[in-house]
N, C-alpha and C positions, 0 to 999 in steps of 0.2 A: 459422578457427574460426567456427563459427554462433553466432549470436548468440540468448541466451535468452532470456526472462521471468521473473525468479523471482519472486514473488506469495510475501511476506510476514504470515500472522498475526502477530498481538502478545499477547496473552495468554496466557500456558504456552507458547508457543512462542518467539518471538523475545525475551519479555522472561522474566526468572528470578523466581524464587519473591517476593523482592522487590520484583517490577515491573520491573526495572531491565535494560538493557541488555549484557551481559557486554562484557568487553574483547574475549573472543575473537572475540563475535559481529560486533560494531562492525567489525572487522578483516578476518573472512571477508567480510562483504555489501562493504566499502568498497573490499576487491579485485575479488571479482566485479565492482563496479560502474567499478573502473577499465580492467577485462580487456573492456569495452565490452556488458556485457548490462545488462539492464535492470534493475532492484531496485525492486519498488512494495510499499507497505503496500497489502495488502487486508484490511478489519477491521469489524466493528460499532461501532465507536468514534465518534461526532465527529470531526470536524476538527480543533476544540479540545483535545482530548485525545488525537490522533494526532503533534499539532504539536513535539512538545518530542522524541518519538523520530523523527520523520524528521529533526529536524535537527544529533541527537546520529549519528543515522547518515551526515548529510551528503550524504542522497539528492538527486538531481535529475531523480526522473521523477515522472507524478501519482500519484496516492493515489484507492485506492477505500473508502468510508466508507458509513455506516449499512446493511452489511450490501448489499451493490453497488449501491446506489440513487442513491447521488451520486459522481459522478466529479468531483477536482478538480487541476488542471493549476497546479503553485506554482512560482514564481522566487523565489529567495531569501524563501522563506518568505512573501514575499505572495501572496496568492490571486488570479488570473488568469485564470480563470471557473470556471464552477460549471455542472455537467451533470446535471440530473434527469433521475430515469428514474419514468415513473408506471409506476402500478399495472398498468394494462391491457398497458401493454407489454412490464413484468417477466414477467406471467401468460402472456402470448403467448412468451416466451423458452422461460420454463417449459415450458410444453406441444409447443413443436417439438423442445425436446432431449429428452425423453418419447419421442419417438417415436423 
């Protein structure tokens, strides 16, 4: 088996009308993520308000936040560092996948 990525939203998508995590979803990503692929929240969210679904999901990879600008690598819910990404080099991202 290869092993994947899956890259998680949360609003309208991974969470329900609610806000809330369904059982089924909780279930699929917690297989997946036993079946040895990766499961990351990718989101515009905070940290702080990413925090309560990755760990209803019971994830243990990092999380991408304020819209991919901060990567952050968590062990049991505490934070174990924090990766900015500036501007300049978002824009330079930007403009090589452009082409």
């Amino acid at each position: 088996m290869d092993r994947k990525l899956i890259g998680i939203d949360l609003d309208k998508t991974t969470l329900n009308d609610a806000g809330k995590v369904s059982d089924r979803t909780r279930r699929t990503l917690q297989a997946a993520q036993r079946e040895g692929h990766i499961v990351s929240i990718v989101t515009g969210r905070p940290v702080r308000l990413s925090m309560d679904i990755y760990d209803t999901l019971g994830l243990q990879s990092p999380m991408i936040n304020f819209n991919g600008s901060l990567g952050t690598s968590l062990i049991n819910t505490g934070i174990m560092s924090i990766h900015l990404i500036s501007t300049v080099k978002l824009r330079l991202i930007y403009w090589k996948m452009r082409r």
